[in-house]
ZADRENGU-92972 format. One record per residue (C-alpha): residue number from 1; residue in one letter; y, z, x. Coordinates in Angstrom, 2 decimals. Layout:
N
+-----+---+---------+---------+---------+
!   k ! r !      yy !      zz !      xx !
+-----+---+---------+---------+---------+
! NUM ! A !       Y !       Z !       X !
...
+-----+---+---------+---------+---------+
This chain:
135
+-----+---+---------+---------+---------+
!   k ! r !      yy !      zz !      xx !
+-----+---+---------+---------+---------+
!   1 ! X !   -8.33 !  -72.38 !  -49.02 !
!   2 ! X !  -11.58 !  -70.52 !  -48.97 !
!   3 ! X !  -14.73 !  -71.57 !  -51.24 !
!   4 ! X !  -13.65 !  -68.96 !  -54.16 !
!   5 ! X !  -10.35 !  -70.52 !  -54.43 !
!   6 ! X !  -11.06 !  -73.90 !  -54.62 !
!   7 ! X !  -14.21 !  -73.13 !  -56.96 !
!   8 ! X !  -11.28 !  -71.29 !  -59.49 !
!   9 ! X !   -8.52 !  -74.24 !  -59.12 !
!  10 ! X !  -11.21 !  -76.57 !  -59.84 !
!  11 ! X !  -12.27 !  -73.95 !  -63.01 !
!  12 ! X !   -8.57 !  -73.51 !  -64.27 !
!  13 ! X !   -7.80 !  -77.78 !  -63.73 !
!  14 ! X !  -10.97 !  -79.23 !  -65.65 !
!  15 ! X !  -10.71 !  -76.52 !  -68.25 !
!  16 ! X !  -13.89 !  -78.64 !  -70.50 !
!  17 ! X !  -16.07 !  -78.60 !  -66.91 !
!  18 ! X !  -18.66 !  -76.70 !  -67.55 !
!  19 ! X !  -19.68 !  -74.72 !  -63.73 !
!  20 ! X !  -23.17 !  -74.40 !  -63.13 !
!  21 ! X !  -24.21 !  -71.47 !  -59.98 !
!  22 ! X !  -27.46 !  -73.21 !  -58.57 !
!  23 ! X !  -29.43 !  -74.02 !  -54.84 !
!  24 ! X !  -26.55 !  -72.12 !  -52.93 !
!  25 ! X !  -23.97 !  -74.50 !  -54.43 !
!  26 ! X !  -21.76 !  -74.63 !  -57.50 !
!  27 ! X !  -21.61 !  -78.09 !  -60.00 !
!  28 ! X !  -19.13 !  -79.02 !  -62.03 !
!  29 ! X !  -20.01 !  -80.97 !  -65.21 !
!  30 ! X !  -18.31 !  -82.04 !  -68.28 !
!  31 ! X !  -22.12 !  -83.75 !  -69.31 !
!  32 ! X !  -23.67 !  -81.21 !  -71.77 !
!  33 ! X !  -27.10 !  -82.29 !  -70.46 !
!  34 ! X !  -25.84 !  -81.02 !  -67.09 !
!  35 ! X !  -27.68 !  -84.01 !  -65.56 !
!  36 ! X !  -24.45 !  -85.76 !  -63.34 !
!  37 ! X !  -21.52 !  -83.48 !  -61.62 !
!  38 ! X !  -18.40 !  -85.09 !  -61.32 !
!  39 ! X !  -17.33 !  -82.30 !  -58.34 !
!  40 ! X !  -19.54 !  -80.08 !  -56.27 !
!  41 ! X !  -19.05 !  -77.28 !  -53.31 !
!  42 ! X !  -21.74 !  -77.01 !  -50.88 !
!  43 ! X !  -22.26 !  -73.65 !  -49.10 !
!  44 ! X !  -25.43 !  -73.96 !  -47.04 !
!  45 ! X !  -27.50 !  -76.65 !  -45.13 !
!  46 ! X !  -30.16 !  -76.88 !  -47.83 !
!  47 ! X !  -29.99 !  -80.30 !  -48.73 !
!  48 ! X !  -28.43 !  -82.00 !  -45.30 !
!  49 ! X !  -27.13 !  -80.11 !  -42.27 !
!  50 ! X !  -24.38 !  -83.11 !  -41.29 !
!  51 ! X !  -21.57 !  -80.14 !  -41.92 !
!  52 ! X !  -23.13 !  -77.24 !  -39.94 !
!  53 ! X !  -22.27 !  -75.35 !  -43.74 !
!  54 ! X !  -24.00 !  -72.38 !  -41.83 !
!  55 ! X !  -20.84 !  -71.42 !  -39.94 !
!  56 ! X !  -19.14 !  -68.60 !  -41.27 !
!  57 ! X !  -16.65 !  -69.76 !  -44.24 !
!  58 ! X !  -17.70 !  -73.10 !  -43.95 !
!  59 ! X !  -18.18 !  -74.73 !  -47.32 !
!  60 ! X !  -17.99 !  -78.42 !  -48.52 !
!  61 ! X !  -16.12 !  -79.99 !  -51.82 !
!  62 ! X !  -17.41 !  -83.29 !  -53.04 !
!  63 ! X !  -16.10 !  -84.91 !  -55.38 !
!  64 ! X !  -17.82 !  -88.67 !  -57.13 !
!  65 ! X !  -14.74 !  -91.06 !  -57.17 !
!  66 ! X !  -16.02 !  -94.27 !  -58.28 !
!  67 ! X !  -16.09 !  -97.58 !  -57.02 !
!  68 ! X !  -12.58 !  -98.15 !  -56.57 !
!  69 ! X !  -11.28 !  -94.93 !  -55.53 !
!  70 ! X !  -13.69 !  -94.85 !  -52.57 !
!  71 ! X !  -13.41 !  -98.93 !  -51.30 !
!  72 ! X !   -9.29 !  -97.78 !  -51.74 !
!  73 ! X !   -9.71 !  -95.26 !  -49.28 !
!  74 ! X !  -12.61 !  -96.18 !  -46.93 !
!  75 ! X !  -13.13 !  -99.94 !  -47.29 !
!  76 ! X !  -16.47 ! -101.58 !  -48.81 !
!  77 ! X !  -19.08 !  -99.78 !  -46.66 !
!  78 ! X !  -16.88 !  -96.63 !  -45.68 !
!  79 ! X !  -19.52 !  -96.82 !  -42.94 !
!  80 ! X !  -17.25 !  -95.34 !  -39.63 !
!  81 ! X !  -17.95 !  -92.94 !  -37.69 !
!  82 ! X !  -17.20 !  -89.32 !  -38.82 !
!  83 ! X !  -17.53 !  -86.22 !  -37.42 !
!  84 ! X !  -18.99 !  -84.37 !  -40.57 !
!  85 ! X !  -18.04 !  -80.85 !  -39.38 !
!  86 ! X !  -14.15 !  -81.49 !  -39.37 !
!  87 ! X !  -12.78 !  -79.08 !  -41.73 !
!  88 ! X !   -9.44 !  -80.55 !  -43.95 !
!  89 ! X !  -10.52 !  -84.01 !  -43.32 !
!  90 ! X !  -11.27 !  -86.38 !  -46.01 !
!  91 ! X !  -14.32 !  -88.36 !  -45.31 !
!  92 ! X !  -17.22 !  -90.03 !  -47.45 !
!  93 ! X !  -20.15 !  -87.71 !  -48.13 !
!  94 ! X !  -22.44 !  -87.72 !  -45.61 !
!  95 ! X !  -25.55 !  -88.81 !  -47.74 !
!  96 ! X !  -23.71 !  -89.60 !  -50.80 !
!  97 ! X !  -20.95 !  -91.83 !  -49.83 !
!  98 ! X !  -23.01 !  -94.98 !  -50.72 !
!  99 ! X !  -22.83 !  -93.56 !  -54.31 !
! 100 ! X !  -19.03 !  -93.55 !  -53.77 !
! 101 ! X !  -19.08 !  -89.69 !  -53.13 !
! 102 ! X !  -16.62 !  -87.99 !  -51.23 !
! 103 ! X !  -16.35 !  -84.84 !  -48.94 !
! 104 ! X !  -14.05 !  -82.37 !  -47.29 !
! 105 ! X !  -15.04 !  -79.41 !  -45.65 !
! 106 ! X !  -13.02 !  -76.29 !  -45.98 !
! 107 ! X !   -9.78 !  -78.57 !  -47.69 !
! 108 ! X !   -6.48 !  -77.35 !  -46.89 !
! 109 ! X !   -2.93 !  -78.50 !  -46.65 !
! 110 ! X !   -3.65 !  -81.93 !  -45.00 !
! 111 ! X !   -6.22 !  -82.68 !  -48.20 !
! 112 ! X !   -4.65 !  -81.06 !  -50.66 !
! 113 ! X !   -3.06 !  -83.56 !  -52.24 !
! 114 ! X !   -5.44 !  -86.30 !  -52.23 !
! 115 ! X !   -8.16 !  -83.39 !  -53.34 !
! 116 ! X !   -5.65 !  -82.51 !  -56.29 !
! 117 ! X !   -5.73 !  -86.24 !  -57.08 !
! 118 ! X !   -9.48 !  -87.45 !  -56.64 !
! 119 ! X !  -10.20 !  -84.03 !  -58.95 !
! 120 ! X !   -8.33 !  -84.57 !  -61.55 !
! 121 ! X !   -9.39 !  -88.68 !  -61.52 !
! 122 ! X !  -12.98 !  -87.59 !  -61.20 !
! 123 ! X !  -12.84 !  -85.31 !  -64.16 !
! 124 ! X !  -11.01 !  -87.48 !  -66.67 !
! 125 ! X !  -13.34 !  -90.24 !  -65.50 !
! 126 ! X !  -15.60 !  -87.75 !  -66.58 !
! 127 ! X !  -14.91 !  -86.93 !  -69.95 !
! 128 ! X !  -13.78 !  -90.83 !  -70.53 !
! 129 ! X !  -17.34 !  -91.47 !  -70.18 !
! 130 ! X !  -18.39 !  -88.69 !  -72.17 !
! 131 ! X !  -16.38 !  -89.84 !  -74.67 !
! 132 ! X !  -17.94 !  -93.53 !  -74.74 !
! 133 ! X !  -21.26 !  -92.44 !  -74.91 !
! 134 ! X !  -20.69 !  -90.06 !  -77.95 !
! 135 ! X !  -19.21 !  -93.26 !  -79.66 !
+-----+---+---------+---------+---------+
């Protein structure tokens, strides 16, 4: 799946998102204030070069899970070794992860699945705080 794609599934599944174009990236929000994504794809090295993003096609989708989610998947410190280049490889993100953020470069069919899954738990998580704070 190339960036375009994924940036439309992720459009057409959080229909409320609002998708914000800035610093060679895309953000996903359902926060009117714009202030916290819940979902973002990377497409250049600006901000840390651990995915070589400069490679033709390569992009990165992150994706804030939450305590839970991410301890579920990668343990308390998800702290292991990972090759931050791999593309279709679910990983934590590279600066992020400690914030219970994670990454896949260039997702395909071995992600797909738990990428359909995080999204959709990151985006209701989302709006279910959204929701509380309006209250």
């Amino acid at each position: 799946m190339d960036e375009a794609t994924t940036r439309e599934y992720i459009a057409r599944m959080c229909p409320h998102a609002t998708v914000v174009d800035a610093s060679g990236g895309t953000f996903f929000f359902t926060d009117p204030e714009q202030k916290f994504p819940f979902a973002t794809l990377s497409t250049n090295d600006e901000y840390d070069q651990s995915s070589d993003l400069g490679r033709p096609g390569a992009y990165r989708l992150n994706i804030g899970v939450g305590k839970e989610a991410f301890r579920s998947l990668f343990g308390v410190a998800g702290e292991a070794e990972y090759d931050f280049t791999a593309p279709d490889q679910l990983m934590p993100h590279p600066v992020y992860g400690k914030m219970y953020w994670v990454c896949v470069v260039n997702p395909g069919p071995a992600t797909a699945e738990a990428v359909r899954t995080l999204l959709a738990d990151a985006y209701a998580a989302d709006l279910q705080r959204r929701r509380t704070s309006v209250e």
